[in-house]
C-alpha positions in Angstrom: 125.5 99.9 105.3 123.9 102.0 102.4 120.4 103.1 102.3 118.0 101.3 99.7 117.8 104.2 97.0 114.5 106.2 97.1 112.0 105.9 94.9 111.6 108.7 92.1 108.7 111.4 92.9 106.3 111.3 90.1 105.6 114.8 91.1 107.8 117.3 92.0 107.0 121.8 92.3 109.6 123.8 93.6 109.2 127.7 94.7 105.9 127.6 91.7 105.4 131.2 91.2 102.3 132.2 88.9 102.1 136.1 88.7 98.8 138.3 86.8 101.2 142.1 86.7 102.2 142.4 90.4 99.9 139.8 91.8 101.2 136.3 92.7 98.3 133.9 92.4 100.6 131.4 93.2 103.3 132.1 95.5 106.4 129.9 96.3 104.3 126.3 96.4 105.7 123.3 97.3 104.1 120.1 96.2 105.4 116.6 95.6 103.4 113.4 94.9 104.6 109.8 95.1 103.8 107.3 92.2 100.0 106.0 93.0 99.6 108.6 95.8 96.3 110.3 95.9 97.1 114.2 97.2 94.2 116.1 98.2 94.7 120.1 97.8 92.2 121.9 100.1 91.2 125.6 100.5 89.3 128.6 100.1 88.4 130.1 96.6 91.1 132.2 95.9 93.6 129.9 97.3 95.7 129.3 94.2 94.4 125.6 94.1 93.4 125.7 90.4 96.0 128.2 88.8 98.9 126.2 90.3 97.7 122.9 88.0 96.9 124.8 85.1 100.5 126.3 85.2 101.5 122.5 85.5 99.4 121.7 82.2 101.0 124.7 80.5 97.6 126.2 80.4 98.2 129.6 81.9 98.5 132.5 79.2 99.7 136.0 78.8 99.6 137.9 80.6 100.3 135.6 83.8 104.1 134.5 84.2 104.8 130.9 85.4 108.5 129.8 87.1 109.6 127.8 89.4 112.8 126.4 90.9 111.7 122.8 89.7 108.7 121.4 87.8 108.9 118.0 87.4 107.5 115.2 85.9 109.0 111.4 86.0 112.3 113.3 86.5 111.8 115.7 83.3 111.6 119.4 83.4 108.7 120.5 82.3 109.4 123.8 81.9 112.4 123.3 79.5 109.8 121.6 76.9 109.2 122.9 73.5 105.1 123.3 72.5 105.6 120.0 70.5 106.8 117.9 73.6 104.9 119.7 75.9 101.3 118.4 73.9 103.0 114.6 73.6 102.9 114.7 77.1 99.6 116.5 78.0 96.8 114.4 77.5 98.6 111.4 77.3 100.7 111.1 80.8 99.0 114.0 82.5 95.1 114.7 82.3 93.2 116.9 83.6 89.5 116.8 84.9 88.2 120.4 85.6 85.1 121.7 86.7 82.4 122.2 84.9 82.1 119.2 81.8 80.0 121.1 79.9 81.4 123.8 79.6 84.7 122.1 78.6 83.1 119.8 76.1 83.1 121.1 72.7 79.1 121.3 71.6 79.5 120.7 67.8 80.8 117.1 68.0 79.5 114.0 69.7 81.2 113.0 72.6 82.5 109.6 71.4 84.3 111.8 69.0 85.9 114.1 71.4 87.0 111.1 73.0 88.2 109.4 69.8 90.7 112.5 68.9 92.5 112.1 72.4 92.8 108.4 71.4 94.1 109.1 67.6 96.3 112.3 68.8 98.2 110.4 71.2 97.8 106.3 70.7 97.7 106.9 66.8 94.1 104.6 67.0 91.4 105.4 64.0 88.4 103.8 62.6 86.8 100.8 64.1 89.6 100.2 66.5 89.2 104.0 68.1 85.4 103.4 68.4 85.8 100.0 69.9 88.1 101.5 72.9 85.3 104.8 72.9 82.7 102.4 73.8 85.3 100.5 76.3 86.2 104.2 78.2 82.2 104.4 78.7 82.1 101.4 80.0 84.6 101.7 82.2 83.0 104.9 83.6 79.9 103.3 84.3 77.8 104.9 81.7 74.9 102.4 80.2 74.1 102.0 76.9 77.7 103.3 76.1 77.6 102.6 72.2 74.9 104.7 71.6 75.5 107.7 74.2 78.9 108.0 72.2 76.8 109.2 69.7 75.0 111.9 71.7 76.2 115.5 72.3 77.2 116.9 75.3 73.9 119.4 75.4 71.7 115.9 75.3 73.5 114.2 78.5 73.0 114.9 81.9 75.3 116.8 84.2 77.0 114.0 85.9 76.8 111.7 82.6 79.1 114.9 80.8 81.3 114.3 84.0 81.7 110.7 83.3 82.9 111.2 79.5 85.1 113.6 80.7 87.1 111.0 83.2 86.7 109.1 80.3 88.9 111.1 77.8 90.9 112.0 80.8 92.1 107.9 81.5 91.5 107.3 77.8 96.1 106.9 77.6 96.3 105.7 81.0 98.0 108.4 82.3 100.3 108.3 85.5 99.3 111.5 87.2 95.5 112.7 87.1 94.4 116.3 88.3 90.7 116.4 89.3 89.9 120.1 89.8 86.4 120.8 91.9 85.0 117.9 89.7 81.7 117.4 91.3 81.3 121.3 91.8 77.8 121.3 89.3 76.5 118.3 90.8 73.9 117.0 93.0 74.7 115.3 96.4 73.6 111.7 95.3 75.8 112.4 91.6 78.9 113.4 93.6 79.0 110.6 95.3 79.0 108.7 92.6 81.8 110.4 91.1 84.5 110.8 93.6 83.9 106.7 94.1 84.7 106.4 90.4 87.6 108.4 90.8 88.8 106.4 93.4 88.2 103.1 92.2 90.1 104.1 88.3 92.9 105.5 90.7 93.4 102.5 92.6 92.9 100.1 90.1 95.4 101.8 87.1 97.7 103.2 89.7 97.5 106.5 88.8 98.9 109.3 91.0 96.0 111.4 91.6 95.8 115.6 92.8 92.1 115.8 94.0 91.8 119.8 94.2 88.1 120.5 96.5 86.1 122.2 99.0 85.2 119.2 100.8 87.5 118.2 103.7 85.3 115.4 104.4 86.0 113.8 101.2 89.6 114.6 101.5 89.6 112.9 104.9 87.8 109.7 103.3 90.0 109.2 100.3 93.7 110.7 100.3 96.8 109.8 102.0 98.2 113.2 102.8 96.3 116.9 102.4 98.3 120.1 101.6 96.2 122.7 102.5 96.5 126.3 100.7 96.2 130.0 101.6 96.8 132.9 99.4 98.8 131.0 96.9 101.2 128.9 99.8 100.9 125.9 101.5 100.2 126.4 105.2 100.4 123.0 106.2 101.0 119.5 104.7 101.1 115.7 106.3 99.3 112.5 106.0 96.0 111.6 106.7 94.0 111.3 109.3 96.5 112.7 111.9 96.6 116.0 109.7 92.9 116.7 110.5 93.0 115.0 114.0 95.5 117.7 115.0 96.0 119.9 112.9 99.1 122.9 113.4 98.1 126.0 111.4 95.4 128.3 112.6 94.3 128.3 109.0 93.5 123.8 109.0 91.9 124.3 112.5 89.7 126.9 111.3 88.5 125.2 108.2 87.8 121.9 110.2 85.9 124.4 112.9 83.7 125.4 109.8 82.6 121.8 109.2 78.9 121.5 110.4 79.2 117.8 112.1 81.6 120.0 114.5 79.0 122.4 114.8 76.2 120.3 116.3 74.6 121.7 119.4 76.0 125.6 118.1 73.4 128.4 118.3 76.2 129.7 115.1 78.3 128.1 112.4 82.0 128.6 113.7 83.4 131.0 111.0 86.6 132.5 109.9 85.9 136.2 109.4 87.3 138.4 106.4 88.3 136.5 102.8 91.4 136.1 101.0 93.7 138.9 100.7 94.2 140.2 96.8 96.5 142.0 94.6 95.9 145.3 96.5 95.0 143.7 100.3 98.2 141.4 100.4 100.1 141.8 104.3 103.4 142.5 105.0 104.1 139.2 107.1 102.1 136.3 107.6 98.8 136.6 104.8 96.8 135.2 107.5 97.6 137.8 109.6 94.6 140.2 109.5 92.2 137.1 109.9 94.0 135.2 112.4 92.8 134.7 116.2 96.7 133.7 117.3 97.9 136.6 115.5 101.3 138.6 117.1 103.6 141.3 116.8 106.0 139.2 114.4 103.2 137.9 111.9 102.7 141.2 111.0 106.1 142.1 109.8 107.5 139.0 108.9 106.8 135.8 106.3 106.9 132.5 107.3 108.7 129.8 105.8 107.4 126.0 105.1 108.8 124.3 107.8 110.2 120.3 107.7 107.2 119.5 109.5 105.0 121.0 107.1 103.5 123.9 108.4 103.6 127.5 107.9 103.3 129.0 110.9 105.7 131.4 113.5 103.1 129.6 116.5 101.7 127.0 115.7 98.6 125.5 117.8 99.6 123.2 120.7 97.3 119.8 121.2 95.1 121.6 123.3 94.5 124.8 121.3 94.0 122.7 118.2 91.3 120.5 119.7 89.7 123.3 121.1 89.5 125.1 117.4 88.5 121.7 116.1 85.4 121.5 118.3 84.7 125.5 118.4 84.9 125.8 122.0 
């Protein structure tokens, strides 16, 4: 009897390699993402996180080198596209939501107009009928008064407002795959909130496939389906949510989880993972958690290891009992 044919990945990254002279920011990655799957990429600063989606976008330039075995999108190769195909696609299909809004906002224009050029660039709208669907993104992203904050520039709205218009421009095509890079980093508690629920709800509601790059595992834990969790430009470990974070494989996931303060209760200190992310001149032999790992041995620090088929990245990875016991910084 024949299988039922798989579904296409919307997503797929093969061997990504992003490289600044000698030093591979991103080294070998791995990622694929199902059509309305929500991915959550988690990790240290340093990790790669942000460089490998901004090769994706095509938005890495000299002198850093992007290649990879595949990079797909819907099937097509995106590194085979000329500039002119490449800019159909960006901005239309895949959008981007990076950090900081302000910053990536131009000042001298209004914000309904930033928002009306993605609309006439891509969907060919002008005139009244691109300021009606302006006001209609606004809406959408729960900001009030929406026809006359199109009219305001980015310097007179507030931090998380800026945030809103960018989602905004970002969904303004519909898009199928959405990257949200860090994008409550310059907000307040309450504000982030806020956000990452908007996210959600857009995502789940237009059935866009969705890369949530952050800091927070808690969030991750809350709102993806599967985590792929980055060191020094790899993947160490990747699987579906919760069981991922319930027990996780690579010293690297324990030690994060250990570093979260609701496992910390009780503890006269923070659990902690000594030393930072190696660099171009710090970068080990074998394993690059080597130097900072507690389950370190003889072979991690001569040899690399590979991605397994069960997603983890690891020559020893943690039995149940050691990974509980990391969890819970015992």
């Amino acid at each position: 009897m024949l299988s039922p044919p798989q579904p296409q990945a919307l997503l797929r990254i093969e061997n990504l390699r992003v490289e600044f002279g000698r030093f591979p920011a991103v080294d070998g990655l791995d990622l694929s993402l199902a059509p309305g799957e929500l991915l959550g990429i988690v990790g240290e600063s340093g990790s790669g996180k942000s460089v490998a989606m901004l090769a994706l976008m095509g938005l890495v330039d000299a002198p850093g080198r992007v290649s990879a075995d595949r990079l797909e999108f819907q099937g097509q190769d995106l590194l085979r596209l000329n500039a002119r195909e490449r800019r159909r696609l960006i901005g239309r299909d895949i959008a981007m939501v990076f950090q900081d809004a302000l910053s990536s906002l131009d000042p001298s224009y209004t914000v309904g107009a930033q928002i009306a050029e993605v609309l006439q660039t891509h969907l060919g709208l002008r005139g009244a009928a691109a300021r009606q669907r302006v006001v209609e993104l606004l809406e959408l992203v729960e900001i009030p008064d929406a026809a006359r904050r199109a009219e305001a520039y980015p310097h007179q709205l507030s931090g998380g407002m800026n945030q809103r218009v960018m989602i905004a421009m970002a969904i303004a095509c519909g898009p199928k795959l959405l990257i949200a890079d860090e994008p409550t980093t310059a907000l307040d508690v309450t504000i982030q909130a806020q956000i990452m629920e908007l996210l959600l709800r857009l995502q789940r509601e237009q059935g866009m496939g969705l890369l949530m790059i952050t800091h927070d595992l808690a969030v991750v834990a809350e709102m993806a389906q599967r985590v792929a969790v980055m060191y020094a430009g790899q993947v160490v470990e990747t699987g579906p949510l919760p069981a991922l974070f319930d027990a996780p494989r690579h010293p690297y996931t324990a030690a994060l989880l250990a570093a979260i303060p609701e496992h910390n209760r009780g503890a006269r200190r923070l659990a902690a993972l000594p030393g930072i992310v190696p660099g171009a001149l710090d970068r080990p032999a074998g394993c690059l958690l080597s130097p900072r790992c507690a389950q370190v041995q003889g072979r991690c620090r001569s040899e690399r290891p590979a991605l397994t088929n069960e997603g983890v990245r690891c020559f020893f990875p943690l039995p149940p009992a050691a990974r509980l016991e990391a969890q819970h910084g015992q």
